[in-house]
DSSP file (Angstrom, degrees, kcal/mol; ACC not computed):
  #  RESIDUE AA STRUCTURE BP1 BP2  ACC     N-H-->O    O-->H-N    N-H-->O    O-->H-N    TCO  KAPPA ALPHA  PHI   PSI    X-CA   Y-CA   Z-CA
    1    1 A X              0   0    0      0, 0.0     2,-0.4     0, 0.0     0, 0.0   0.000 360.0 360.0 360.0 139.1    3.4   -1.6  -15.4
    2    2 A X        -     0   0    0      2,-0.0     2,-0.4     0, 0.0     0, 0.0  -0.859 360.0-165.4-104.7 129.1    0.6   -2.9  -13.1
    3    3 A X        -     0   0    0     -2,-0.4     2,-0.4     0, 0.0     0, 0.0  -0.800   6.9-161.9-115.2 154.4   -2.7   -1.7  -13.3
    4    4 A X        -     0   0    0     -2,-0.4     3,-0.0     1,-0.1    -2,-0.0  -0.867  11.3-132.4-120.7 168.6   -5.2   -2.4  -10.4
    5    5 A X        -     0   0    0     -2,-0.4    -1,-0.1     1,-0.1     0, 0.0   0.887  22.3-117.0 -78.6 -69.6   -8.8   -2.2  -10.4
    6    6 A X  S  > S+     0   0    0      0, 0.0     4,-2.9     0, 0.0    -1,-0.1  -0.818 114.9  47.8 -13.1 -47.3  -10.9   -0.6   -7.9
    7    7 A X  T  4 S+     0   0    0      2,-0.2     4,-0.4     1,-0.1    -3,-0.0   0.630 110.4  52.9 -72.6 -11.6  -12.7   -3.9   -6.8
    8    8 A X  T  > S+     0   0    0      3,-0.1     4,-3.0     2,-0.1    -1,-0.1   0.656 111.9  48.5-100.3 -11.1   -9.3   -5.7   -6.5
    9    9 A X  H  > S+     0   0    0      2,-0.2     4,-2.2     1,-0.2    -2,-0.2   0.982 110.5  46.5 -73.0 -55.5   -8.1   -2.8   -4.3
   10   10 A X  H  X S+     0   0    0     -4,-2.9     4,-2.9     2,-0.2    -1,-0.2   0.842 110.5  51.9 -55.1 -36.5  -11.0   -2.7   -2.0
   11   11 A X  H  > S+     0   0    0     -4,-0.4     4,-2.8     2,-0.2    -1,-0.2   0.981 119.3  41.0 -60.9 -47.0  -11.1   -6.8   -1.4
   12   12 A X  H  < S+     0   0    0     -4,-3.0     4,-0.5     2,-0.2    -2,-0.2   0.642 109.7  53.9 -77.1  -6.3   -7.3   -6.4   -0.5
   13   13 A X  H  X S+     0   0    0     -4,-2.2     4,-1.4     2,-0.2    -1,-0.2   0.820 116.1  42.6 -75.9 -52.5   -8.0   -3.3    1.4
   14   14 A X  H  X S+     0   0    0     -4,-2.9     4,-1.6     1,-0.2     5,-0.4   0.945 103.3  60.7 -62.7 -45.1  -10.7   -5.7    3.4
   15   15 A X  H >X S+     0   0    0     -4,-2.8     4,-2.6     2,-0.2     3,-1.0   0.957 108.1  44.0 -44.6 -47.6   -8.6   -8.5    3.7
   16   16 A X  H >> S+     0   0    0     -4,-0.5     3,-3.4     1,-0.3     4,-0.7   0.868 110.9  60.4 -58.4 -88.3   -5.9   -5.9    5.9
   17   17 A X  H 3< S+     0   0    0     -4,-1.4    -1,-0.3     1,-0.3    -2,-0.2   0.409 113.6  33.1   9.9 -57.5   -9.3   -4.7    7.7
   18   18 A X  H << S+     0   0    0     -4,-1.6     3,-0.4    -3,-1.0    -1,-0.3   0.764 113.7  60.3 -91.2 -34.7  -10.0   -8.3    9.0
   19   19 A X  H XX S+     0   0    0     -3,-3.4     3,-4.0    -4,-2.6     4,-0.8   0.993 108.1  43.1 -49.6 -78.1   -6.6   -9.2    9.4
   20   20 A X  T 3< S+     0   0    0     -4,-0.7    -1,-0.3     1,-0.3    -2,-0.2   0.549 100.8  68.3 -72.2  12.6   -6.0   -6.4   11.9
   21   21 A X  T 34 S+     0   0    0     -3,-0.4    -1,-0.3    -5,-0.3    -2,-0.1  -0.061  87.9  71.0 -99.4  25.0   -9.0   -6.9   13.8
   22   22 A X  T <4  +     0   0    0     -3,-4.0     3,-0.2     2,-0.1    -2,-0.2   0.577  68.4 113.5-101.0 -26.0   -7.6  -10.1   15.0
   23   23 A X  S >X S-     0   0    0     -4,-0.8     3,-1.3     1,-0.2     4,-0.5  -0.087  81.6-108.9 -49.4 147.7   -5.0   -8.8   17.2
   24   24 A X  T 34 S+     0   0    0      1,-0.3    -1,-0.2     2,-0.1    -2,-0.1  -0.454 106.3  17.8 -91.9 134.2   -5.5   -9.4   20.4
   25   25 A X  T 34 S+     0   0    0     -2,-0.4    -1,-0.3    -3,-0.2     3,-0.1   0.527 105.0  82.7  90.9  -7.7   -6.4   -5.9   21.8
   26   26 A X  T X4  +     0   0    0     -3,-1.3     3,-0.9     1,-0.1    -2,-0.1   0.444  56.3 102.2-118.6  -5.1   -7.3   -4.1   18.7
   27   27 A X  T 3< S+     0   0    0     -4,-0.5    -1,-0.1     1,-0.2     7,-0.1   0.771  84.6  44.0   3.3 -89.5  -10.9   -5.2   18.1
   28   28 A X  T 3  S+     0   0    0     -3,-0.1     2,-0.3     6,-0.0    -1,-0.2   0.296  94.9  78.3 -35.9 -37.9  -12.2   -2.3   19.3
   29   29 A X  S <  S-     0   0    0     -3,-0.9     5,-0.1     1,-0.1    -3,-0.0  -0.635  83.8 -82.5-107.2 159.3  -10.3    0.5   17.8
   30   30 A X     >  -     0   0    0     -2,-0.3     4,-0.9     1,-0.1    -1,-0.1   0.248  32.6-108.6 -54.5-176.1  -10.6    1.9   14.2
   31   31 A X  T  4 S+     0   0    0      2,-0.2    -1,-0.1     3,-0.1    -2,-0.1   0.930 125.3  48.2 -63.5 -61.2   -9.1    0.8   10.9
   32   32 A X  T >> S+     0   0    0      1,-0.2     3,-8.6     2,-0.2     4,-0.8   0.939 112.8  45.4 -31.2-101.8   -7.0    3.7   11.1
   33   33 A X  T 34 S+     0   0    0      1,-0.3    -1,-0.2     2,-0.2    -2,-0.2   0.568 110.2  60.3 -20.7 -39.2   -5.8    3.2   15.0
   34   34 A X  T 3< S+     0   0    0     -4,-0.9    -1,-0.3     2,-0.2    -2,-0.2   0.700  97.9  50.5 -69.8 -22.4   -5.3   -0.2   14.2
   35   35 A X  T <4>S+     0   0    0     -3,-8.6     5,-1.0     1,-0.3    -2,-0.2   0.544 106.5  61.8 -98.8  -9.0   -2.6    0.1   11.4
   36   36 A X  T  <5S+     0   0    0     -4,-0.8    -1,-0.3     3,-0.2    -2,-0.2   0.391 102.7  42.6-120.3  33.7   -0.8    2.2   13.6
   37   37 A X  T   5S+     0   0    0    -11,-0.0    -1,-0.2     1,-0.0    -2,-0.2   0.209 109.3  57.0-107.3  10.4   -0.1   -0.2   16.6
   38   38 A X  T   5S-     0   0    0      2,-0.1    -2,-0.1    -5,-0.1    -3,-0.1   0.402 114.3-125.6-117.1  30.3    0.6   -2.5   14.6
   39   39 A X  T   5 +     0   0    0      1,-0.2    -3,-0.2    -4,-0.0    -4,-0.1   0.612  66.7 142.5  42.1  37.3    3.3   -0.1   13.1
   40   40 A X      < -     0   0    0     -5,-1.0     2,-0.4    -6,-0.2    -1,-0.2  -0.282  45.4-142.2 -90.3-176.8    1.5   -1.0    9.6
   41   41 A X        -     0   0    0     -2,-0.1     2,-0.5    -5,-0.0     3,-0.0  -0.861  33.9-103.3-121.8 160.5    0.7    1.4    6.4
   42   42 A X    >>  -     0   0    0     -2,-0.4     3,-4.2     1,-0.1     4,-2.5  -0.831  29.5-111.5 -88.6 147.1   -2.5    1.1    4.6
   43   43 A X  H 3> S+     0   0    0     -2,-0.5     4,-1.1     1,-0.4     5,-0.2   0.751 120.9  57.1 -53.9 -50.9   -2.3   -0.7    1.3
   44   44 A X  H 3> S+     0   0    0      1,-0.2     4,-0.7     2,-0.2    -1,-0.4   0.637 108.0  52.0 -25.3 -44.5   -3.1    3.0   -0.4
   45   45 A X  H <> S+     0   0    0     -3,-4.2     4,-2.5     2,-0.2    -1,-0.2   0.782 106.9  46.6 -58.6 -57.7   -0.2    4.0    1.4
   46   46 A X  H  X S+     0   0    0     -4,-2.5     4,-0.7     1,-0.2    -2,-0.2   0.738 108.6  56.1 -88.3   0.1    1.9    1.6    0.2
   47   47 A X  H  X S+     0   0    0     -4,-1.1     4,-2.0    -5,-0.3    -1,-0.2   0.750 101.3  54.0 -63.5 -43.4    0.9    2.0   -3.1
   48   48 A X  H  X S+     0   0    0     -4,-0.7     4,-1.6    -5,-0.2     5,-0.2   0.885 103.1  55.5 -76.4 -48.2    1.6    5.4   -3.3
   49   49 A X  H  X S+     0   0    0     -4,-2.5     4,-1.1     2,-0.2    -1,-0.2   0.708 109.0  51.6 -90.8 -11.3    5.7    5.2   -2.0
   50   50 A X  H  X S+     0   0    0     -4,-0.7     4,-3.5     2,-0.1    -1,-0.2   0.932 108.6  51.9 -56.9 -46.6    6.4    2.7   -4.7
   51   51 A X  H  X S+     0   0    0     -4,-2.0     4,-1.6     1,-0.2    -2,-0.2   0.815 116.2  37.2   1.2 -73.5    4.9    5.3   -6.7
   52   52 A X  H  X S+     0   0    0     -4,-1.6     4,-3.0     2,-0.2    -1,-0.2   0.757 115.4  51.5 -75.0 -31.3    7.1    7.5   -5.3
   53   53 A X  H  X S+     0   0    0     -4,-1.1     4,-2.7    -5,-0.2    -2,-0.2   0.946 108.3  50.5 -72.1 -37.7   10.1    5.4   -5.2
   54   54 A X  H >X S+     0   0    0     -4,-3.5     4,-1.2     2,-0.2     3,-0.8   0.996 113.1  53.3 -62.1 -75.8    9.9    4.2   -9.0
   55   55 A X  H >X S+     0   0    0     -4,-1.6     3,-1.5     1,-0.3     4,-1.2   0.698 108.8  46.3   4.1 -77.5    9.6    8.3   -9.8
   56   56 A X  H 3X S+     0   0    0     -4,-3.0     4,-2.2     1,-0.3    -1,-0.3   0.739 109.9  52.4 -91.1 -30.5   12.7    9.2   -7.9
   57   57 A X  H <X>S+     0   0    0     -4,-2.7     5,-1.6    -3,-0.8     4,-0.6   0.716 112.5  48.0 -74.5  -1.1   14.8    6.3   -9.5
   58   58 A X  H X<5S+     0   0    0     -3,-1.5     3,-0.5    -4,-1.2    -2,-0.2   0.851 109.2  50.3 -81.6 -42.0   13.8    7.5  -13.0
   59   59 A X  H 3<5S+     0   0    0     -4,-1.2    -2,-0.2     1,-0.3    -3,-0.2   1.000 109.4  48.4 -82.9 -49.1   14.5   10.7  -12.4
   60   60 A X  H 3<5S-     0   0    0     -4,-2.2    -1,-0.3     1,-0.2    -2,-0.2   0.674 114.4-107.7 -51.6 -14.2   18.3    9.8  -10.9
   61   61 A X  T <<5S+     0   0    0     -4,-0.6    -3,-0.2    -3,-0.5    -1,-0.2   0.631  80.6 139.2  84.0  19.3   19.0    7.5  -14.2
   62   62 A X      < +     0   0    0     -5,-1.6     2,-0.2    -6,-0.3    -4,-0.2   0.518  56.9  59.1 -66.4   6.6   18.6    4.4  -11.5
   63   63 A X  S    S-     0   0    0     -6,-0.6    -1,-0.2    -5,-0.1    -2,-0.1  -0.750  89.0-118.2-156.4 119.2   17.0    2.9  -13.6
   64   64 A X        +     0   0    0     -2,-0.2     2,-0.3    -3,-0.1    -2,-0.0   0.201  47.7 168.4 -23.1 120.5   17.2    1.1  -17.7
   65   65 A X        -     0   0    0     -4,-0.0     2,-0.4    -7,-0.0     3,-0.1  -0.938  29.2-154.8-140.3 148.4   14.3    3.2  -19.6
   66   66 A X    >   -     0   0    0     -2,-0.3     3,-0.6     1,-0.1    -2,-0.0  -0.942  12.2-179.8-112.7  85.5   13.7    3.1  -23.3
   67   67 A X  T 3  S+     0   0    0     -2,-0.4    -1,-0.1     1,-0.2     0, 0.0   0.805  80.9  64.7 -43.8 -35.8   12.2    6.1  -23.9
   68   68 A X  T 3         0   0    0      1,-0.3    -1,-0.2    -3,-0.1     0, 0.0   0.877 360.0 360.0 -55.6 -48.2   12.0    5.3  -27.5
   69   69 A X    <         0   0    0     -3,-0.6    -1,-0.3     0, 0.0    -2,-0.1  -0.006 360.0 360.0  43.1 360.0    9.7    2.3  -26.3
């Protein structure tokens, strides 16, 4: 299991920031505004539906667990 930090989140949460404020046309416009024309999620976002996705294969038995473990 991967644990993250708070500090490691926010630098890779800024990296995106600066990233999408390179786009030609997207300067301008919020963080937000930006991640959706550029049909992107925020990293929080995408954190959260592995999350979800890891969940839903545990609970279907898609995936080896050793409970015992």
């Amino acid at each position: 299991m991967v644990t993250y930090r708070k500090q490691d989140i926010v630098a890779t949460e800024k990296v995106q920031k600066h990233f999408t404020k390179r786009f030609v046309g997207l300067k301008s416009m919020s963080y937000q505004q930006r991640l959706t024309q550029s049909n992107l999620h925020s990293l929080e976002l995408r954190r959260l539906l592995i999350d979800l996705i890891w969940c839903y294969k545990v609970l279907f038995g898609l995936v080896n667990l050793d409970c015992k473990k």
